[in-house]
ZALUM-495108 format. One record per residue: residue in one letter; x, y, z of N, C-alpha, C, O in turn. Coordinates in steps of 0.02 Angstrom, whole numbers. Layout:
BEGIN
r,n_xx,n_yy,n_zz,ca_xx,ca_yy,ca_zz,c_xx,c_yy,c_zz,o_xx,o_yy,o_zz
a,X,Y,Z,X,Y,Z,X,Y,Z,X,Y,Z
...
//
This chain:
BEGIN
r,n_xx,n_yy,n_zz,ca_xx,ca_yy,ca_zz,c_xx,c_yy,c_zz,o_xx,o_yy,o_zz
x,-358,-592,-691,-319,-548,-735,-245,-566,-738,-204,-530,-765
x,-229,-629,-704,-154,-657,-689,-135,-662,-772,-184,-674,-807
x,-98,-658,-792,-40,-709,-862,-23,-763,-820,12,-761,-769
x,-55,-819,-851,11,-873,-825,26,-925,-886,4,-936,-942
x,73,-950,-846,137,-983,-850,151,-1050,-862,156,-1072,-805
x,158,-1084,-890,134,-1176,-871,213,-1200,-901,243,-1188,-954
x,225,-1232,-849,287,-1273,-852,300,-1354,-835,313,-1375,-779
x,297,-1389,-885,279,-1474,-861,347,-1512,-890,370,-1522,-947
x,374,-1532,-810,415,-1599,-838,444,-1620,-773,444,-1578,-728
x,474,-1687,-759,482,-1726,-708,524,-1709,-686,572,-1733,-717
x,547,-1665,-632,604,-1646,-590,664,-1701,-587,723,-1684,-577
x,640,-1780,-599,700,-1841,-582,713,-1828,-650,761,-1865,-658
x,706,-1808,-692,712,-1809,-768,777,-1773,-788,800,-1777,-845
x,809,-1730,-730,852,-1679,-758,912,-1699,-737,937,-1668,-690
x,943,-1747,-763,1016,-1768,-767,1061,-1718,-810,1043,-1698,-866
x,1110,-1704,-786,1155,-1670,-815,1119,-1612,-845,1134,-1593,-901
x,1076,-1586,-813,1030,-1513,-826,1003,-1513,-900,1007,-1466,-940
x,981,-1564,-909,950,-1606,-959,874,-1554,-972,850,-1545,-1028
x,851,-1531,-921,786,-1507,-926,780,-1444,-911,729,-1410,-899
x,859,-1425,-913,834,-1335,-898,813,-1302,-850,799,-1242,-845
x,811,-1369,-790,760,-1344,-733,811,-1286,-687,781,-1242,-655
x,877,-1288,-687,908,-1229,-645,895,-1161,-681,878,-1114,-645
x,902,-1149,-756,871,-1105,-789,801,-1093,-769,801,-1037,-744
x,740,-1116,-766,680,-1101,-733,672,-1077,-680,636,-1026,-673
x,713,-1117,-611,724,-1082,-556,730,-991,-552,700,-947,-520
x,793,-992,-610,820,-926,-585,773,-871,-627,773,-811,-613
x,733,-902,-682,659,-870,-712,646,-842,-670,660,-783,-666
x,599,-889,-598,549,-870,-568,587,-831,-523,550,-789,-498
x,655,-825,-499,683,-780,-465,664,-705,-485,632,-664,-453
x,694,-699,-549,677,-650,-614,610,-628,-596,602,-578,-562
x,563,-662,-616,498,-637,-625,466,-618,-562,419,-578,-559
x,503,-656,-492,490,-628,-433,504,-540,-424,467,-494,-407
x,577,-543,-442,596,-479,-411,583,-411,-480,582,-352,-465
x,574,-437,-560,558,-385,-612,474,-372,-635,450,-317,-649
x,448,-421,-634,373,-434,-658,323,-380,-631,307,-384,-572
x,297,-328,-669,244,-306,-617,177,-327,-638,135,-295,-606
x,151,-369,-679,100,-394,-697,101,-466,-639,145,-504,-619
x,55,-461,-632,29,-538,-591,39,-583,-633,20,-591,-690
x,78,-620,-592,104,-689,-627,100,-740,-600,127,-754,-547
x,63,-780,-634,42,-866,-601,90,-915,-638,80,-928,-698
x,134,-938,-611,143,-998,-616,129,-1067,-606,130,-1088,-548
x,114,-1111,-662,99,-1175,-637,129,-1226,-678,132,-1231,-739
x,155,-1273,-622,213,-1324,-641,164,-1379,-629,126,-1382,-581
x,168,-1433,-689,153,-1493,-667,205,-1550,-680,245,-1531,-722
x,214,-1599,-662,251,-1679,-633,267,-1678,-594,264,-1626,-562
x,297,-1738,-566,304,-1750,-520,389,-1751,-498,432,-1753,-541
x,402,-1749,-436,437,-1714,-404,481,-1654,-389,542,-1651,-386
x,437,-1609,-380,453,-1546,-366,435,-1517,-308,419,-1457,-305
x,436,-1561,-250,410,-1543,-199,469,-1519,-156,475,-1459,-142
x,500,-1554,-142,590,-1529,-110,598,-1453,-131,606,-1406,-93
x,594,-1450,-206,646,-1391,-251,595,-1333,-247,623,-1281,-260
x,507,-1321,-229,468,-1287,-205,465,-1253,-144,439,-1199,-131
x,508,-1307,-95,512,-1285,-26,560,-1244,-28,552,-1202,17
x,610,-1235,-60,663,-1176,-54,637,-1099,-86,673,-1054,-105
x,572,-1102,-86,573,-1037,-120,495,-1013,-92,443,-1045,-92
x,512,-933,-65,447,-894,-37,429,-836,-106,476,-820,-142
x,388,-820,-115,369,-786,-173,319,-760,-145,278,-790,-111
x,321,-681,-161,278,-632,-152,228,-588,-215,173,-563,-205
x,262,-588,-275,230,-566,-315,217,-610,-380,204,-593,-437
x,225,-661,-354,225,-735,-408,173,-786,-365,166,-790,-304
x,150,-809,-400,102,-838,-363,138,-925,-400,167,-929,-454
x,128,-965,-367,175,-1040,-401,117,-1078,-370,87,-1065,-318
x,105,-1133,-418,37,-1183,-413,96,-1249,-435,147,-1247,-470
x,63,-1307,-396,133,-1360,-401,45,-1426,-423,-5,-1433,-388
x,59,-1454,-475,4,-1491,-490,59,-1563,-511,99,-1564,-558
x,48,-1612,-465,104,-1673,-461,92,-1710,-523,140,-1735,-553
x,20,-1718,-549,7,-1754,-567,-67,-1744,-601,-119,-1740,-568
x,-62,-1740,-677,-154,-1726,-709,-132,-1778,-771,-84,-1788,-809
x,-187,-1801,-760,-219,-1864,-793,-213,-1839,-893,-208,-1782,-917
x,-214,-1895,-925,-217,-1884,-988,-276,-1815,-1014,-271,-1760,-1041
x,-335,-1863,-983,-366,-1809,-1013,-395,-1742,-970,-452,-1720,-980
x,-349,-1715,-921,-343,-1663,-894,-306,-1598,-915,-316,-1540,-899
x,-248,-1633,-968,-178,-1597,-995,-222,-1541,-1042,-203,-1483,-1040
x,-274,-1556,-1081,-308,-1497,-1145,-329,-1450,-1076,-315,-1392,-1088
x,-353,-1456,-1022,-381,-1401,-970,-340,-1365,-967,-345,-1304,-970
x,-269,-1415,-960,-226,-1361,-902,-196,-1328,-964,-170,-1274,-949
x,-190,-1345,-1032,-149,-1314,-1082,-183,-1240,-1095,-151,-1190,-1111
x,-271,-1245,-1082,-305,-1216,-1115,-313,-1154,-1041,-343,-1100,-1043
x,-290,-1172,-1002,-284,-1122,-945,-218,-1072,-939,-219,-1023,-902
x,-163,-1088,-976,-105,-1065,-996,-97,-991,-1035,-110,-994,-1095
x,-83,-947,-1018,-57,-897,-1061,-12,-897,-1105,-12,-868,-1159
x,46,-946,-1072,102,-969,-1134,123,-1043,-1080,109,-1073,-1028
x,168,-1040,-1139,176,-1127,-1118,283,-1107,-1119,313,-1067,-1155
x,310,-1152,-1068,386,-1136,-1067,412,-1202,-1092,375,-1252,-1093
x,476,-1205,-1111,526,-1273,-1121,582,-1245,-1105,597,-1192,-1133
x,617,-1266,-1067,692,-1236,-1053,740,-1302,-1061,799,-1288,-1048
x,730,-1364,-1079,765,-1404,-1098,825,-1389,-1153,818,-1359,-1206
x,898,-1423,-1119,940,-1457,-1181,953,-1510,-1237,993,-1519,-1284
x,890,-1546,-1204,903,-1608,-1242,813,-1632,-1234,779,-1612,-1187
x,788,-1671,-1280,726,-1689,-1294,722,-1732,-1346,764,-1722,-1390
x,684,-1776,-1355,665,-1808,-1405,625,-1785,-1444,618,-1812,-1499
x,583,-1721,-1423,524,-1704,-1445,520,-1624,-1427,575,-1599,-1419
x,483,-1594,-1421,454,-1620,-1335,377,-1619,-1353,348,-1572,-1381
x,344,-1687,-1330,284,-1688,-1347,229,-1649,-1332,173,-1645,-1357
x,265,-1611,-1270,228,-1559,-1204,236,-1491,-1279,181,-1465,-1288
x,269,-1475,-1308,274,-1428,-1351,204,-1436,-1406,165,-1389,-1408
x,190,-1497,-1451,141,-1499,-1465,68,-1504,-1451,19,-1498,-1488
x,75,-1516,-1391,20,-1522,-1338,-4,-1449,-1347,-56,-1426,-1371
x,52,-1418,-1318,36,-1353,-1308,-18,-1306,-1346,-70,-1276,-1333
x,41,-1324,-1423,10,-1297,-1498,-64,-1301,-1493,-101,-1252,-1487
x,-87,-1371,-1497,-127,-1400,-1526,-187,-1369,-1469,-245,-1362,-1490
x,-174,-1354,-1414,-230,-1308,-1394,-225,-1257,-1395,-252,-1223,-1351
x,-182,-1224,-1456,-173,-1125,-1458,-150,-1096,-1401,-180,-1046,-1382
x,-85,-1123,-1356,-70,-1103,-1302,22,-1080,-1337,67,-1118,-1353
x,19,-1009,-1339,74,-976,-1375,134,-1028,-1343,104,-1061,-1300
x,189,-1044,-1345,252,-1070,-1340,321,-1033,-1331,332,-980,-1359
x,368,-1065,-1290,425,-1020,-1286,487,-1085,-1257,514,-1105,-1205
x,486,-1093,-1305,572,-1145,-1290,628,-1158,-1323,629,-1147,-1383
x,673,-1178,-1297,723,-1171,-1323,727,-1227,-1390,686,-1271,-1402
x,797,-1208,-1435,805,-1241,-1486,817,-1320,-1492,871,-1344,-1507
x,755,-1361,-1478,788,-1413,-1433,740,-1476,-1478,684,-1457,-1493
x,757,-1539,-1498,725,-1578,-1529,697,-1554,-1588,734,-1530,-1631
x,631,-1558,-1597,595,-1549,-1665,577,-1484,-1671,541,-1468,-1718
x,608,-1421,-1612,578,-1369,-1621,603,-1330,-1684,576,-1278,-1701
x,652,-1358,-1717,670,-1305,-1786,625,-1328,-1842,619,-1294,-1893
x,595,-1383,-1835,546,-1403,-1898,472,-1377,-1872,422,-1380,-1907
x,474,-1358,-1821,392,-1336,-1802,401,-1277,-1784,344,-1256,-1796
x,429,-1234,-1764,420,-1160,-1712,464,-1120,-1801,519,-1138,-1823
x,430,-1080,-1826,451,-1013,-1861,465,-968,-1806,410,-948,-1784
x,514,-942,-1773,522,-896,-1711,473,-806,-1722,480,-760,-1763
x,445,-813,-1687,420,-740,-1693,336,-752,-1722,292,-710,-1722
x,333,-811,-1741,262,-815,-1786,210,-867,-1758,148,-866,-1754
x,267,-917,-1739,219,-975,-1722,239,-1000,-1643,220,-1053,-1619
x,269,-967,-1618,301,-987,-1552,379,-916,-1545,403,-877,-1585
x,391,-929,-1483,477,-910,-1470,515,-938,-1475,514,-970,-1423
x,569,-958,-1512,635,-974,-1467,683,-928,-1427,702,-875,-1451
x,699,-946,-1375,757,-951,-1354,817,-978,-1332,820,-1038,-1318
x,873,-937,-1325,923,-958,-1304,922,-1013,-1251,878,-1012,-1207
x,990,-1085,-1254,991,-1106,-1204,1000,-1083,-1138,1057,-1058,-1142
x,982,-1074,-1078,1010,-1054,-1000,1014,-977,-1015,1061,-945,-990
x,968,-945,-1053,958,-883,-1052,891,-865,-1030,841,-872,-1065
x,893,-836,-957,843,-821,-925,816,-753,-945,756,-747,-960
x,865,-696,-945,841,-651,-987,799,-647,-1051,746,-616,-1055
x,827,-682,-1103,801,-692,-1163,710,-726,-1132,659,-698,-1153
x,707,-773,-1095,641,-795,-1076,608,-747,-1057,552,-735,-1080
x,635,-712,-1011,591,-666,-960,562,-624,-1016,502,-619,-1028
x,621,-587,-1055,580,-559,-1104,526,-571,-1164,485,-532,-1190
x,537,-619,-1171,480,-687,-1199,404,-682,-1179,353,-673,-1212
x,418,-695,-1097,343,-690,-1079,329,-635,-1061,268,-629,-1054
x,359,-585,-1049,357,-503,-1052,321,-487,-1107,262,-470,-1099
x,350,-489,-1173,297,-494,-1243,242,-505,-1237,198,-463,-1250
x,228,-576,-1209,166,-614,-1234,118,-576,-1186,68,-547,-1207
x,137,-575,-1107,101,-517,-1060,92,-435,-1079,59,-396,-1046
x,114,-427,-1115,124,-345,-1148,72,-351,-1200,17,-326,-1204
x,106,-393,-1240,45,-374,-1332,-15,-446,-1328,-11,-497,-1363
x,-69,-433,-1276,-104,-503,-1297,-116,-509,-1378,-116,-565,-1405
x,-126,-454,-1413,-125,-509,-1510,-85,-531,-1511,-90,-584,-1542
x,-23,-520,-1487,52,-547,-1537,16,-609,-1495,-13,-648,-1532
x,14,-622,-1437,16,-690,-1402,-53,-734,-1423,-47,-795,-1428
x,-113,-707,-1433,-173,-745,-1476,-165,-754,-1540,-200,-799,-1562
x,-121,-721,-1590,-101,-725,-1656,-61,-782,-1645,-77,-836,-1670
x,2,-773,-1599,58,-826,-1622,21,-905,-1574,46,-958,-1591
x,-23,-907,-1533,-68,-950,-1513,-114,-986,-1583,-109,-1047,-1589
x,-139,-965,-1611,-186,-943,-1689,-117,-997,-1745,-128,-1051,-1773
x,-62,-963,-1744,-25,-1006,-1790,5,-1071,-1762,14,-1118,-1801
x,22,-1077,-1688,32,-1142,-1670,-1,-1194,-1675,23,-1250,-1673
x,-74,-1179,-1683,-136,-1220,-1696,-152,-1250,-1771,-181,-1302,-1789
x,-118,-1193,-1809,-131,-1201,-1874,-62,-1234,-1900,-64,-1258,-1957
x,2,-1238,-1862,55,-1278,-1885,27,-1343,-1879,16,-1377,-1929
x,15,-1364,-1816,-17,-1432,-1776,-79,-1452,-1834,-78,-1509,-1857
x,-121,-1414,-1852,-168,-1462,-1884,-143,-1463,-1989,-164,-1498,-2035
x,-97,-1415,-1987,-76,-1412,-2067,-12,-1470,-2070,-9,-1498,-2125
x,20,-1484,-2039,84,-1508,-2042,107,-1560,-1992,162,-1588,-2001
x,67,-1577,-1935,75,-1623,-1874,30,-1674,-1858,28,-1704,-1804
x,-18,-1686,-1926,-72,-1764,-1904,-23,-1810,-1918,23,-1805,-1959
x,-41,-1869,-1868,-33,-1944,-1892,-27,-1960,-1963,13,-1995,-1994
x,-81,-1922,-1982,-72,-1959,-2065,-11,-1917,-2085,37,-1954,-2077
x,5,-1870,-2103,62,-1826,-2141,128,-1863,-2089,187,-1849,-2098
x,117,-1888,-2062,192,-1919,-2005,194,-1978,-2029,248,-1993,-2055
x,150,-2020,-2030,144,-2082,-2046,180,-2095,-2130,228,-2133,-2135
x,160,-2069,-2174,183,-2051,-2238,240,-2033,-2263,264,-2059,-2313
x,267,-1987,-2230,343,-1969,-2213,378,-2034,-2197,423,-2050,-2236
x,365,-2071,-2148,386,-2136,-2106,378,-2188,-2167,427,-2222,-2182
x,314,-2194,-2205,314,-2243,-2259,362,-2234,-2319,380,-2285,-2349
x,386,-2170,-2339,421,-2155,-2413,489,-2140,-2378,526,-2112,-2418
x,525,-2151,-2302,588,-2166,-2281,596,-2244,-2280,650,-2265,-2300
x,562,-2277,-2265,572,-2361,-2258,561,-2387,-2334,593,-2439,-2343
x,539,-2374,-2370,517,-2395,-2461,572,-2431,-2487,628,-2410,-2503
x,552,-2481,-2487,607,-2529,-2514,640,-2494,-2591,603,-2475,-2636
x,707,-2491,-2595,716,-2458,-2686,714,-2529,-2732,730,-2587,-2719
x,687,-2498,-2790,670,-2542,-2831,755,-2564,-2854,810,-2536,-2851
x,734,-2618,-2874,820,-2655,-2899,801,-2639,-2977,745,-2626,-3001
x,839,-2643,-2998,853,-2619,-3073,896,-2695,-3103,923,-2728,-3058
x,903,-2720,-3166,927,-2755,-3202,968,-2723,-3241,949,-2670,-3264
x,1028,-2747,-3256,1072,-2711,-3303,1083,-2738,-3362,1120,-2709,-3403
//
């Protein structure tokens, strides 16, 4: 009967707090000492073993998974209540469509491609950068109203397969490179 939590990205990854990860920390602080719903957290990449040892948790339960294989990621997406991003900076984040694409509701910040994919409130959350509040209340929602969180799960799926194949990307990519026709005068 837990909500959980799934949070994936490489602890060496967070240069210049690149990944949000001190914002997450002080989440699970949050959700330690406000949460009264059972709350599972589970982080996967690798190295987070150091930054795990500093922290005892009593009403949070934290699962540390170093490492799942390609085709392990649809399990663990599909085991997720919501999916987090607390990143500043991203190329993507590919972990965001991952997410979608197995109807695992979303909540991250305004970061890479999330303004062309996340409608806020419909198809995912945003939030604020290094706003832990704004998160907490995020997954507060999604633990409170399971429709809002199977509905907005329901449209992440349906962004991902209406608007996010290969082919509709690929196409986009072909009619930006299109040579322009030369004209004669």
């Amino acid at each position: 009967d837990a909500f959980v939590v799934g949070y994936s990205t490489k602890a060496t990854s967070n240069q210049d707090g690149r990944k949000g990860i001190n914002t997450f920390l002080s989440l699970l602080e949050k959700i330690e000492a406000d949460m009264r719903a059972p709350i599972h957290v589970v982080v996967t990449g690798p190295g987070w073993e150091r930054i795990i040892k500093r922290f005892s948790f009593k009403n949070l339960v934290f699962h540390y998974l170093s490492y799942l294989s390609r085709d392990m990621m649809p399990s663990y997406y599909n085991a997720l209540d919501c999916f987090l991003i607390t990143s500043k900076v991203e190329g993507g984040p590919v972990t965001l469509l991952e997410a979608m694409a197995c109807g695992t509701p979303a909540i991250t910040t305004d970061v890479g491609i999330v303004p062309e994919i996340i409608v806020n409130g419909e198809n995912g959350i945003i939030v604020p950068f290094d706003d832990v509040d704004a998160i907490f209340d995020a997954i507060k929602r999604l633990c409170d109203d399971p429709s809002f969180a199977e509905e907005a799960g329901k449209r992440g799926l349906e962004t991902i397969m209406n608007g996010c194949r290969w082919k509709e990307r690929i196409s986009d990519i072909d009619i930006m490179y299109e040579v322009p026709s030369h004209r004669s005068n």
